[in-house]
VEXDREN-2710 file (C-alpha; in Angstrom, 1 decimal):
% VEXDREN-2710
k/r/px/py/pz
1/UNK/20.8/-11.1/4.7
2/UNK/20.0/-8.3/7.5
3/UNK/16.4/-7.5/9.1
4/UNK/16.9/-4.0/7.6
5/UNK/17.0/-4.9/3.8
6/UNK/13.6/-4.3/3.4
7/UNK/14.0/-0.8/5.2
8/UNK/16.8/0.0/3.5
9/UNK/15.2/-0.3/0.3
10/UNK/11.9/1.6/1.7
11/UNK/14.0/4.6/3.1
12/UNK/16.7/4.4/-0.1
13/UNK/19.3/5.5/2.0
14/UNK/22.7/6.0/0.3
15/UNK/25.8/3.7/0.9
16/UNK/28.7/6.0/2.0
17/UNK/26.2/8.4/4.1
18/UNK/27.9/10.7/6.9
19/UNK/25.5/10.2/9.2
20/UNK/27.4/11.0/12.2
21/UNK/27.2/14.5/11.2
22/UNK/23.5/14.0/12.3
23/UNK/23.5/11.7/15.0
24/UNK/24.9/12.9/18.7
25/UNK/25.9/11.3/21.9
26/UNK/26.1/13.1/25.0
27/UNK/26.3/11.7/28.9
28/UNK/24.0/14.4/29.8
29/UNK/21.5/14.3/26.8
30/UNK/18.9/11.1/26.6
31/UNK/21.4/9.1/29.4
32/UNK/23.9/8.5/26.6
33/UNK/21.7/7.1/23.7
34/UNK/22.6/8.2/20.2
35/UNK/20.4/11.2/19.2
36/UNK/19.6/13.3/16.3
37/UNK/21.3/16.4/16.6
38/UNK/20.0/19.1/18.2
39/UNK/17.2/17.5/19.9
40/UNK/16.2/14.5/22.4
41/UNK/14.8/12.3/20.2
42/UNK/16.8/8.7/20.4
43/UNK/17.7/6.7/17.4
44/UNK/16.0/4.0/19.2
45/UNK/12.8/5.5/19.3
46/UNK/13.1/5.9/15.0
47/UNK/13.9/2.4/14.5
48/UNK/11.2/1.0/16.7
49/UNK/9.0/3.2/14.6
50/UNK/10.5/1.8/11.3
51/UNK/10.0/-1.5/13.0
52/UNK/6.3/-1.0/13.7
53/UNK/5.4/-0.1/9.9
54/UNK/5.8/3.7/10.1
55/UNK/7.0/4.9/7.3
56/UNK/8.6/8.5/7.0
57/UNK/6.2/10.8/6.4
58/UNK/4.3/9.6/9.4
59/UNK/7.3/9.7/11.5
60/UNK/8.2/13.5/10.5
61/UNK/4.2/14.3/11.2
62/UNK/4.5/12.9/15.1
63/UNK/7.7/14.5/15.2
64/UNK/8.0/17.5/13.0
65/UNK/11.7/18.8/14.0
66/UNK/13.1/16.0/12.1
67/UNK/13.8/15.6/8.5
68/UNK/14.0/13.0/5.9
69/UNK/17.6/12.5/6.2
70/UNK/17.4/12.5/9.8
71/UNK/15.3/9.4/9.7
72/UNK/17.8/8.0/7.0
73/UNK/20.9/8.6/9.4
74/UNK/19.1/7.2/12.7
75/UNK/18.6/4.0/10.0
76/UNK/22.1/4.1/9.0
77/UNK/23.1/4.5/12.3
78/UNK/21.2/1.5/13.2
79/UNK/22.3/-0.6/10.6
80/UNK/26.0/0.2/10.9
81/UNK/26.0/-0.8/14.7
82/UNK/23.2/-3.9/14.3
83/UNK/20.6/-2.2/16.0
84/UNK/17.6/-4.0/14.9
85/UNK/13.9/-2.7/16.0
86/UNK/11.1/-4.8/17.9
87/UNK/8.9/-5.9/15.5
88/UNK/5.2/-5.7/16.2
89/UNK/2.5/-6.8/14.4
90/UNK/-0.8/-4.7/13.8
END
């Protein structure tokens, strides 16, 4: 069983998702990193948020140019490579 059951479940994020059509990488944007289209926000940043007990709505308020399905690609994203977020406890 994967770290990101319980965010899957949390984010209900659909099994066949495209989320590549969301998700860019580009040498000369963020040094590489995988980033939500059309801005610099890394998908790194989103899980570690995740990670830390944000949920969505508080993730879209600290950064308001992304979208519910943003969030649920970066997790996609994530999951599909093994990217797993720092836990922290509060």
């Amino acid at each position: 069983m994967r770290m990101w059951t319980w965010l899957r479940a949390g984010a209900r994020v659909k099994e066949g998702m495209n989320f590549m059509d969301r998700i860019t990488i580009d040498p000369a944007i963020c040094h590489g990193n995988p980033c939500i289209a059309g801005t610099r926000i890394p998908v790194y940043i989103i899980s570690e948020l995740l990670g830390a007990g944000q949920n969505i709505d508080e993730i879209i308020k600290a950064y308001p140019g992304l979208t519910p399905k943003d969030i649920k690609a970066a997790l996609s994203y994530s999951d599909e490579k093994g990217i797993l977020p720092r836990i922290f406890k509060r």
